[in-house]
C-alpha positions in Angstrom: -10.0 72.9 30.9 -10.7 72.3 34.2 -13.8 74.2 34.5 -15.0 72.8 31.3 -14.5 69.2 32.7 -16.3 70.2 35.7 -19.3 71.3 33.3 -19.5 68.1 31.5 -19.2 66.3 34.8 -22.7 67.8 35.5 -24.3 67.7 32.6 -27.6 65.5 33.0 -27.6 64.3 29.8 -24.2 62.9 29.6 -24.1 62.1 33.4 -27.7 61.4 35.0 -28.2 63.1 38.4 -28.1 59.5 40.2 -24.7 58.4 38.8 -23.5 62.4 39.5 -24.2 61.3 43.2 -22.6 57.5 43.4 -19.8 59.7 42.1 -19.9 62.1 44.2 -20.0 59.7 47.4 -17.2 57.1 46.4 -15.0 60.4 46.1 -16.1 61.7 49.1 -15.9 58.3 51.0 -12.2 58.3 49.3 -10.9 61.2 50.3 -11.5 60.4 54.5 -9.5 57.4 53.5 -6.7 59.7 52.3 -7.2 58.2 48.5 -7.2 60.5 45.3 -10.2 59.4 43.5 -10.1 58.9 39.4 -12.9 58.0 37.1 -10.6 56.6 33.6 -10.9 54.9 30.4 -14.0 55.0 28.5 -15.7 57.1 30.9 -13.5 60.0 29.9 -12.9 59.0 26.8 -16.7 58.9 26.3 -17.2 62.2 28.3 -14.8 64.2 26.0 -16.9 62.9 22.8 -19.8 64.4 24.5 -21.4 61.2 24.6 -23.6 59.4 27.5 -21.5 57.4 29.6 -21.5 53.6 29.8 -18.3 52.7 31.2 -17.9 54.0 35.3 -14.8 52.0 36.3 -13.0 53.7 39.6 -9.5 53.9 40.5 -7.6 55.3 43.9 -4.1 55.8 44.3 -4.7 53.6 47.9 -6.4 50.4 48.7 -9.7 49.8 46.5 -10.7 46.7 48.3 -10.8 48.8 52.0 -12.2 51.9 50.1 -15.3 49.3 48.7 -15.7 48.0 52.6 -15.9 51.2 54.0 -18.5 52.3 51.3 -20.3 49.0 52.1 -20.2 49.6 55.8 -21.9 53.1 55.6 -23.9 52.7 52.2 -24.9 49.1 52.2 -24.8 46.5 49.2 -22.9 43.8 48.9 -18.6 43.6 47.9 -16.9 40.7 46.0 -13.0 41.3 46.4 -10.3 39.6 44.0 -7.0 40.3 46.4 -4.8 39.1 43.5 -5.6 42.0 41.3 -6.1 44.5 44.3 -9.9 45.4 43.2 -13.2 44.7 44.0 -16.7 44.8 42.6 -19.4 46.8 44.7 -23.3 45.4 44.0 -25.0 48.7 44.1 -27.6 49.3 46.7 -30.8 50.6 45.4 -30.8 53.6 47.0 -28.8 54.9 44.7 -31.3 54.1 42.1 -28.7 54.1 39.1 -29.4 51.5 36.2 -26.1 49.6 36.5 -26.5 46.8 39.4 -22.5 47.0 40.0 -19.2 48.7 39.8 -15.3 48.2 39.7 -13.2 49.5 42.2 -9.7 49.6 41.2 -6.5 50.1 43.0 -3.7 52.2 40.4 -1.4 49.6 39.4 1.6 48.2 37.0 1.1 44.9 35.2 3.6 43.0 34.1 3.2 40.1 31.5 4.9 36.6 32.4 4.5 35.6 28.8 2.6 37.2 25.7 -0.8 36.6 25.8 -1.1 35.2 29.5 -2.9 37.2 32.6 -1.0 40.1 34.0 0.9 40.2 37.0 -0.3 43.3 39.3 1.9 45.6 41.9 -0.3 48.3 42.9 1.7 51.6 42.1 0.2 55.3 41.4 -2.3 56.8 38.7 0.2 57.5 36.1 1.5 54.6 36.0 -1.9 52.3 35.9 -2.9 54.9 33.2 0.7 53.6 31.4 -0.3 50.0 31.5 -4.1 50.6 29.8 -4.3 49.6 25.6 -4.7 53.0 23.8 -3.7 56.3 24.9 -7.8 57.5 24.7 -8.7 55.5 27.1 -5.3 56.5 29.0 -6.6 59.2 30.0 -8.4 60.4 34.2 -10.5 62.2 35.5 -9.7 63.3 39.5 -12.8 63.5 41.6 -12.3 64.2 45.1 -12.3 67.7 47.0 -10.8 70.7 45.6 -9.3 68.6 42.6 -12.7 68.0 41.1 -12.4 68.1 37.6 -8.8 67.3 36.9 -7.9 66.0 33.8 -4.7 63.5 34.1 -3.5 62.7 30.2 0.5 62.1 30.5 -0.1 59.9 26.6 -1.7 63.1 24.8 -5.0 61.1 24.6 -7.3 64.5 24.4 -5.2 64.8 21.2 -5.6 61.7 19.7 -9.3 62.2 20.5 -9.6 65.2 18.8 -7.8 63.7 15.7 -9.7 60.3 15.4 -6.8 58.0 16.1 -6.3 55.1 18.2 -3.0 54.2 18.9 -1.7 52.2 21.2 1.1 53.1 23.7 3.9 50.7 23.4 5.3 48.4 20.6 4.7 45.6 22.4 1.3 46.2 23.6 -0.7 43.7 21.2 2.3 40.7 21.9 1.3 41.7 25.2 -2.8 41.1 25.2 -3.7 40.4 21.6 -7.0 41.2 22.6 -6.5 44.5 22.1 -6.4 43.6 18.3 -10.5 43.2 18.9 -10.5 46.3 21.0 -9.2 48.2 18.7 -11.0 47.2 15.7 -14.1 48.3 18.2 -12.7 51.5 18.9 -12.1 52.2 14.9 -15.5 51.1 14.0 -17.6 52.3 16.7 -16.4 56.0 16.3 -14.9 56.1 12.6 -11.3 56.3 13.9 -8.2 55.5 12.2 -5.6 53.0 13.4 -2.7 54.8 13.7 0.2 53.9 11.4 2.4 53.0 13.7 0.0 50.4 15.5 -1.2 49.0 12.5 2.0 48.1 11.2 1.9 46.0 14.9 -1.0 44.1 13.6 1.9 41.8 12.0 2.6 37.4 12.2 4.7 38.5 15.3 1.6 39.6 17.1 -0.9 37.5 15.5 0.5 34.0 16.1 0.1 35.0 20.3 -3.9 34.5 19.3 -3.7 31.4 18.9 -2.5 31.0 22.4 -5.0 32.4 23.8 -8.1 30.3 25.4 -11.6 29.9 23.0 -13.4 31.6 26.3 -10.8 34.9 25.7 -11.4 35.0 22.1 -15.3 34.4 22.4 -15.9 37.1 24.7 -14.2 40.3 22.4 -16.5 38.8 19.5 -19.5 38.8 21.9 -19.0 42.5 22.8 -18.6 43.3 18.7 -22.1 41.9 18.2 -23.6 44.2 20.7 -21.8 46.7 19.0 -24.1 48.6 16.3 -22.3 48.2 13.4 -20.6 44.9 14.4 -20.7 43.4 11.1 -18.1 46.3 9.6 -16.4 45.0 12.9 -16.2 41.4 11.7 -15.1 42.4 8.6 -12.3 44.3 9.6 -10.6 41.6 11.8 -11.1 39.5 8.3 -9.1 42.1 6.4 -6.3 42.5 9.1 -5.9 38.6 8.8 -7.0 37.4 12.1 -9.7 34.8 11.5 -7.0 32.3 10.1 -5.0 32.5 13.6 -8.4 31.8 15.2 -9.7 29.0 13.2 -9.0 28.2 9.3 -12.6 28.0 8.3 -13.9 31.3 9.7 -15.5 33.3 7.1 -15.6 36.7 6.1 -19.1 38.3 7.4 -21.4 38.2 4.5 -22.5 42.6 5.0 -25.9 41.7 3.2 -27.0 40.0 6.4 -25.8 43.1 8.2 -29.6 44.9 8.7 -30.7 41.6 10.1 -28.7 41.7 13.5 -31.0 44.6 14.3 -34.2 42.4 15.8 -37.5 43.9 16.4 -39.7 40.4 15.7 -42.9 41.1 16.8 -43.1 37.6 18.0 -42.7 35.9 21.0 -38.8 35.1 20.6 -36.4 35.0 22.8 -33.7 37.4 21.2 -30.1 38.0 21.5 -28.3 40.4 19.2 -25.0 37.8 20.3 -26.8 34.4 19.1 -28.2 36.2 16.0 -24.7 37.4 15.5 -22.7 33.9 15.3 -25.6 32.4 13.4 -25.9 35.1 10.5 -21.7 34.9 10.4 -22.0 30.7 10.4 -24.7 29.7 9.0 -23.4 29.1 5.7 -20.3 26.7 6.6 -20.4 22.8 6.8 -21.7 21.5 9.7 -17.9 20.4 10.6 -16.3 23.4 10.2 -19.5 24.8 12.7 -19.0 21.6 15.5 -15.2 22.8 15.1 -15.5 26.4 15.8 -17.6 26.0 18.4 -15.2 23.8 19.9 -12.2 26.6 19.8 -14.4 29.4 20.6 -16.0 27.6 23.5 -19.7 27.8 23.0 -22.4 27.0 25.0 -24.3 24.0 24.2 -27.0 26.6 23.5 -25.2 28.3 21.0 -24.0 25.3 19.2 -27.2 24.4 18.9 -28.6 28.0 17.8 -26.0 28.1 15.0 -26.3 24.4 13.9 -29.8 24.8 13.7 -30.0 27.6 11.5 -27.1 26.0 9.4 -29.3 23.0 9.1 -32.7 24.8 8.6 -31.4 27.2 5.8 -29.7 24.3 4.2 -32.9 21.8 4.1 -35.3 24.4 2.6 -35.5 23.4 -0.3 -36.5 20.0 0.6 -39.5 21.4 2.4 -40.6 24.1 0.1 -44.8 23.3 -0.8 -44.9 21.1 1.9 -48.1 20.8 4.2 -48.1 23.1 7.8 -47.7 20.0 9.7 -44.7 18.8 7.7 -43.0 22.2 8.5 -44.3 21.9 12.1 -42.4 18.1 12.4 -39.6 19.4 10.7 -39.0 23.0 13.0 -40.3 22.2 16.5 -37.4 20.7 17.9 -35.5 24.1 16.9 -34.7 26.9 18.6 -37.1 29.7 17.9 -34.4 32.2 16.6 -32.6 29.9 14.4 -35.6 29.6 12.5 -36.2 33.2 12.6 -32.3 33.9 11.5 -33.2 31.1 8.5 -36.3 32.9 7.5 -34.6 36.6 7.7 -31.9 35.2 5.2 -34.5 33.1 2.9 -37.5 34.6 2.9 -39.2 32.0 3.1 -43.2 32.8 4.2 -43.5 29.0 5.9 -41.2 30.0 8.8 -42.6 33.3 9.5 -45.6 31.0 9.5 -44.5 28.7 12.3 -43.4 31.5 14.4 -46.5 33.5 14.2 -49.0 30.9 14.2 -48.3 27.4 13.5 -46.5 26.7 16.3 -49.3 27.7 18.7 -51.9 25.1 17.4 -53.0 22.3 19.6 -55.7 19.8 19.5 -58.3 20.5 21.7 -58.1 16.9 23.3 -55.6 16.3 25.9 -53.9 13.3 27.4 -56.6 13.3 30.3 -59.2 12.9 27.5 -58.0 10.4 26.0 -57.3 8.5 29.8 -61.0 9.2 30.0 -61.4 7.0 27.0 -60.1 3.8 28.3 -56.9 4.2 26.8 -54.1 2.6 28.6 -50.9 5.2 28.7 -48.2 4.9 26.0 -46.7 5.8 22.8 -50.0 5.7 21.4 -51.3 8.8 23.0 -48.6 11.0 21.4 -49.2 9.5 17.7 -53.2 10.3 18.4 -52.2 13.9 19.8 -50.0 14.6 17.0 -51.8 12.9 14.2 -54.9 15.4 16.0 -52.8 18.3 15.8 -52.0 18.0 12.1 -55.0 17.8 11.1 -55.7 21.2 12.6 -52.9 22.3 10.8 -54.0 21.2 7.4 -57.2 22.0 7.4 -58.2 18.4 7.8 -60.3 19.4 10.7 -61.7 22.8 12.0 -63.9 23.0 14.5 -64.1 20.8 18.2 -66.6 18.4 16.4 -64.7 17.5 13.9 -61.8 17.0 15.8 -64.3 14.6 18.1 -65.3 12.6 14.9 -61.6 12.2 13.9 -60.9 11.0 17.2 -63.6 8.5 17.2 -62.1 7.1 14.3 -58.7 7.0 15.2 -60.2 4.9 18.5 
C-alpha cells in the first residue's frame, strides 16, 4: 500500500511538480523540528479517488505555529497565527510558484464542544486522535510525509473502505448535534462523487439534530451554501437539503431549487459581466419569492448588501416583464440601468426575453455624442437640466430618433 501511496504522491497529474516540492520542504523543515508530518482530509481522500488535489491542509503531531515560523524564517512569506486553535496560515512565497496563494498549518488536536452547534474547544493531542475529531471517516483518513515514513497511510475509521464502497458516514452519533454543518458537508460529499449516506447517519439527519441549525449564525449557514454553488452540480445539492428537511430550520419560505434553472449556473456570457457562479446561484434559487420573504432571508443568511441587491433585482426584473414587453430601447434602458448587470442577465436566462440580451450587448453602451462640457460650452448654467438634455439625447439614439452626430446637433439645437 505503501509503495502505491508513494506512486500517487508523485504522480504529476494528480500532484503538480511545484506542490510535490512545498510538500516535500514543510516535511522536511518538520522533521528537524522533531514533528511527524501528515497531509489529511480531502487531500487523501481526493488522492485515493485518483483525482487532482484541491484541498493541501497540513498537520504535525508538534507545534504548527513554530513549524510555520521556522518555514517563514528560511523560505520567506508571510505567517498569520490563531494561538487559540494552535494553527496558522502560511502566505506562500512565490518561489514556490504553486497556484494556491496560502496554506493551513495545523497542530493534531481534540475538540471538544461546549454546547451543540457552538465553536470547538481545542487541546492539541496526537494524529489519531485529531483524525477522531474530523466529520466523516473519508476524510479521516493521513497521509505521513517525512523521512523514511513517506508514504504512510494512517486510517484507524476504515475510511479506504468506505471509499471504495461509496459511503459517507460519519464517525460518532453525535457528530451532526455537534456541528450541524456537517449536514451541508455531507450533502456535498454525496452529490459531488455519487455517494450514499450511510444508513446509520442518515437516520441522524433527525428534529434532534436539525433544530441545532437554527442556532447557528446566518454567516455559518451562508457560507456551506456558498461552497454548494461552486460545486458543479449544486443544484442536485440544493435539492437534497430540501428533501432531508432542512430549509424549514433555516428559514420557512426557502424554496425548493427549481432543477430547470440548473444549466443556467454554468455562465459563459460573452459579455462584459461581472460573474459569480455564488450570486447566480441565490438569484436563480430566489428569484421567484415575494420580495419579503427575499429582504427576510437575506437578513438570516447575512447577505451582503450586494447580494441583496443582486437577488432583489432579478426578483423584481423577472416580475415586471411583462409590463415592459414592446416597449421602446430607451424605456428598457430607464427601466434596467440602475441594476446589477447579472440580475438582468439571470432574468433574461430564465425569460428569454431578447430586450435584455439587448441591453447587455448593446444598449447599454450608447451615449450621446455631446457631453456636459458641450453643453457648458453652450451657455448653459449647470444643473438638473444638463442630465434631462443628456438623457432625452441618449434616447433618441436609442430609438432611432437620431443617427448620426448631425442630427444629434440639430436635436440639440432644439432642445436649446
Amino acid at each position: 500500500m505503501q509503495k502505491d501511496l508513494i506512486r500517487l504522491l508523485r504522480d504529476p497529474i494528480l500532484i503538480p511538480s511545484e506542490k510535490q516540492n512545498l510538500l516535500s520542504e514543510i516535511a522536511a523543515q518538520a522533521e528537524s523540528l522533531g514533528m511527524s508530518c501528515y497531509v489529511v482530509g480531502g487531500f487523501v481522500r481526493d488522492l485515493l479517488l485518483g483525482q487532482p488535489i484541491n484541498d493541501l491542509d497540513i498537520v504535525v503531531e508538534g507545534d504548527a505555529v513554530k513549524l510555520g515560523k521556522s518555514l517563514v524564517e528560511k523560505f520567506g512569506g508571510k505567517l498569520t497565527t490563531h494561538y487559540k486553535f494552535h494553527t496558522a496560515i502560511w502566505a506562500i512565497p512565490s518561489m514556490f510558484n504553486v497556484e494556491r496563494s496560502t496554506l493551513d498549518l495545523i497542530t493534531a488536536r481534540t475538540e471538544t464542544y461546549s454546547r451543540p452547534g457552538a465553536l470547538p474547544t481545542v487541546t492539541p493531542s496526537t494524529i489519531e486522535d485529531d483524525l477522531r475529531r474530523r466529520d466523516f471517516t473519508i476524510n479521516a483518513m493521513a497521509i505521513r510525509l517525512d523521512g523514511d515514513h513517506f508514504g504512510e497511510l494512517l486510517d484507524p475509521l476504515n475510511g479506504q473502505d468506505d471509499l471504495e464502497k461509496k459511503i459517507v458516514r460519519v464517525l460518532h452519533p453525535r457528530s451532526f448535534i455537534d456541528d450541524p454543518t456537517r449536514i451541508f458537508r455531507a450533502v456535498r460529499y454525496e452529490q459531488r462523487y455519487s455517494f450514499i449516506l450511510h444508513p446509520s447517519s442518515f437516520i441522524l439527519i433527525n428534529p434532534e439534530s436539525l433544530t441545532i441549525i437554527q442556532a447557528l449564525s446566518g454567516e455559518r449557514i451562508r457560507h456551506e451554501f456558498d461552497l454548494i454553488f461552486e460545486e458543479g452540480n449544486s443544484h442536485q445539492m440544493i435539492v437534497r437539503l430540501g428533501e432531508l428537511d432542512v430549509f424549514k430550520w433555516i428559514h420557512p419560505e426557502l424554496p425548493m431549487f427549481n432543477s430547470g434553472h440548473s444549466d443556467f449556473l454554468e455562465m459563459d456570457t460573452g459579455l462584459d459581466i461581472p460573474a459569480s457562479r455564488t450570486t447566480m446561484g441565490y438569484m436563480l434559487w430566489l428569484m421567484d419569492l415575494s420580495e419579503a420573504a427575499i429582504l427576510s432571508i437575506a437578513r438570516r443568511l447575512s447577505f451582503s448588501s450586494d447580494l441583496t441587491h443582486s437577488v432583489w433585482g432579478a426578483s423584481q426584473l423577472k416580475k415586471s416583464l411583462p409590463f415592459l414587453v414592446n416597449s421602446s430601447p430607451s424605456i428598457w434602458v430607464s427601466a434596467l440601468e440602475k441594476l446589477p448587470l447579472l440580475s438582468i442577465y439571470a432574468a433574461y436566462l430564465v425569460s428569454g426575453e431578447k430586450a435584455l440580451l439587448d441591453y447587455l450587448s448593446f444598449w447599454r453602451h450608447v451615449k450621446p455624442r455631446t457631453t456636459g462640457d458641450d453643453l457648458k460650452a453652450r451657455g448653459l448654467e449647470s444643473g438638473p437640466r444638463y442630465g434631462e438634455i443628456l438623457t432625452r439625447l441618449r434616447a433618441a439614439w436609442l430609438d432611432g430618433e437620431v443617427n448620426s452626430e448631425k442630427e444629434e446637433k440639430e436635436l440639440l439645437n432644439r432642445l436649446l
